[in-house]
Each structure stands twice: as C-alpha cells, then as structure tokens.
Kinemage of the C-alpha trace (Angstrom):
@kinemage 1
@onewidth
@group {chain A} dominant
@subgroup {mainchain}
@vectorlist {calphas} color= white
{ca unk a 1} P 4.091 -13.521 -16.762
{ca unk a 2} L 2.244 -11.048 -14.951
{ca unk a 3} L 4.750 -10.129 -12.315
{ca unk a 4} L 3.467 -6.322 -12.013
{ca unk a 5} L 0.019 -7.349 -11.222
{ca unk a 6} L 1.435 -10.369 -8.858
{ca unk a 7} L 3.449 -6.893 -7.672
{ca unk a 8} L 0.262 -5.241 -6.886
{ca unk a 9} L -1.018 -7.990 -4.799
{ca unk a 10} L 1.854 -8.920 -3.134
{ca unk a 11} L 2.186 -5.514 -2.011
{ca unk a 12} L -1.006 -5.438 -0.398
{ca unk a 13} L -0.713 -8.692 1.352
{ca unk a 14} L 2.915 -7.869 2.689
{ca unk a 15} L 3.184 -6.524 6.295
{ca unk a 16} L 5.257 -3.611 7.582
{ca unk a 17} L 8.108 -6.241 9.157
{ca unk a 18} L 8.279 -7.600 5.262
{ca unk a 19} L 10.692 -7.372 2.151
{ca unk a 20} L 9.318 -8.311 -1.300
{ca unk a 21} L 11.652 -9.622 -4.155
{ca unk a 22} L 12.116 -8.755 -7.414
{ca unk a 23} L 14.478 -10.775 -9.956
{ca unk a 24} L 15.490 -9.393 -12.920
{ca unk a 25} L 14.308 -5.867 -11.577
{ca unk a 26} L 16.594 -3.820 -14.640
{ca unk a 27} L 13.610 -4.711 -17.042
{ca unk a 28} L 11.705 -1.608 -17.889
{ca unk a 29} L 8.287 -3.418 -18.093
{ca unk a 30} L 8.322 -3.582 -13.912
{ca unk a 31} L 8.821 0.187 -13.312
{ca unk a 32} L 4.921 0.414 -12.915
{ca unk a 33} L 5.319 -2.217 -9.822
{ca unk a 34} L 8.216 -0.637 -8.065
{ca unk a 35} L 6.751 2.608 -7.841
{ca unk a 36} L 4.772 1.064 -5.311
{ca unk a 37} L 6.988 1.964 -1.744
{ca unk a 38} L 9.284 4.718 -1.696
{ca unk a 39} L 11.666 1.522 0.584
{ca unk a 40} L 14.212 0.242 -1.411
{ca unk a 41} L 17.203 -1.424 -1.807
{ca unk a 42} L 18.797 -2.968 -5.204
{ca unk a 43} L 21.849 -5.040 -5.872
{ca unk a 44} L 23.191 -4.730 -9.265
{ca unk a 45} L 25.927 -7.013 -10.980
{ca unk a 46} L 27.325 -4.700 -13.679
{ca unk a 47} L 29.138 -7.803 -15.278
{ca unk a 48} L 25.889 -9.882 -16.407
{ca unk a 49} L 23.427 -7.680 -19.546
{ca unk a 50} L 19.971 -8.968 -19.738
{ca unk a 51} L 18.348 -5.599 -20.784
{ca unk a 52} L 20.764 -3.445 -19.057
{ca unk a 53} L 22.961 -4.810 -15.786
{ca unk a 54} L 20.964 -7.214 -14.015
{ca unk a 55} L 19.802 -6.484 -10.734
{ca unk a 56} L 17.465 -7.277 -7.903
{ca unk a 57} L 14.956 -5.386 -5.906
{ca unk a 58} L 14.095 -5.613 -2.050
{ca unk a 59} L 11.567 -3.262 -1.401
{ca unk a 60} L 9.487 -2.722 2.190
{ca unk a 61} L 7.074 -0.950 3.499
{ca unk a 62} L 9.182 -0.171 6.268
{ca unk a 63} L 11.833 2.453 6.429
{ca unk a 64} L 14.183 0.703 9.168
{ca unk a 65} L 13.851 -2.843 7.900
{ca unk a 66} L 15.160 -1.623 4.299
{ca unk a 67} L 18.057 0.411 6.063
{ca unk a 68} L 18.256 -2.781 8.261
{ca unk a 69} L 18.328 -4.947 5.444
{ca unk a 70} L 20.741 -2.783 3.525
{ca unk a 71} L 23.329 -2.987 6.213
{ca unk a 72} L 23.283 -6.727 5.901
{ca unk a 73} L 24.006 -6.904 2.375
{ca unk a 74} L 26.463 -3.782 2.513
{ca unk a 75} L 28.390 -6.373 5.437
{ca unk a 76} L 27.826 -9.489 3.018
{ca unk a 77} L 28.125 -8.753 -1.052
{ca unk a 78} L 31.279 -8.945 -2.906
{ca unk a 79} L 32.824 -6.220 -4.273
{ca unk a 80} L 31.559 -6.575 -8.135
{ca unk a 81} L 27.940 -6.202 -7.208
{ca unk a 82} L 26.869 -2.511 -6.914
{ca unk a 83} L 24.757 -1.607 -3.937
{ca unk a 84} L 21.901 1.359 -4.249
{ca unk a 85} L 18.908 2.717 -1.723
{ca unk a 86} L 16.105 4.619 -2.644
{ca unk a 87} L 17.807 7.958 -2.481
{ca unk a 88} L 21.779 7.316 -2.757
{ca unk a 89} L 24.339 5.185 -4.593
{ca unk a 90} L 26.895 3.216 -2.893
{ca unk a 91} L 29.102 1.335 -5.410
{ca unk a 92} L 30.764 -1.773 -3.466
C-alpha cells in the first residue's frame, strides 16, 4: 500500500476541473499526501473508529470546484456525518 506515493502522482496527473479521493483519510500515515493542495473538503462519520473517526478526503486543485463540491455534499449528507473545509468546521 503505497497510497502517499500513488498521492504524489495522482496529484500531478489531476487537472484544475478535478477532485482526488481519499478513503480512510483519519490515518496519520497520509498526512504527508494531503499536504499537497491547500483545497479541501472532508466528511467525517464520528460513529465508525478505525484509528480515530473515519473520514474521507476530496481535495482539488481548484478553489471553486472544492467550494462547489462542498455545497453538494452540505445539500446531500445526513446529519451524523460531520462536514469540514480547509479552513472552517461545519458540523451537520
């Protein structure tokens, strides 16, 4: 499992209109890849511990299509899962 380095390279193929994923994005050992765009958005579902709540990562390259994208899911997610963007928290 080399999902930072598959992070790495990803990133560099993924164009500006893109969103890369990240499952299981609470484990520590991918903090090196998600320091790699300052565009993110994370869904959280505090009621499922796998090394801390498990959560997802949608990250872009793109300011507007995370802040699009975030919309979507803010419209769309139930109210257990936790919703956060690069710099604020919105609990759902």
């Amino acid at each position: 499992r080399a999902r930072t380095e598959c992070m790495a390279v990803g990133w560099h193929l993924l164009k500006d209109e893109g969103i890369m994923v990240l499952h299981d994005a609470q484990r520590k050992e991918y903090d090196e890849g998600i320091q790699l765009t300052p565009f993110w958005v994370r869904i959280t579902n505090p009621a499922i511990i796998i090394e801390g709540a498990i959560s997802i990562l949608f990250m872009s390259k793109s300011e507007k299509v995370i802040l699009d994208f975030k919309e979507i899911l803010a419209k769309n997610l139930p109210d257990h899962i936790c919703l956060q963007k690069y710099d604020d928290v919105v609990s759902h």
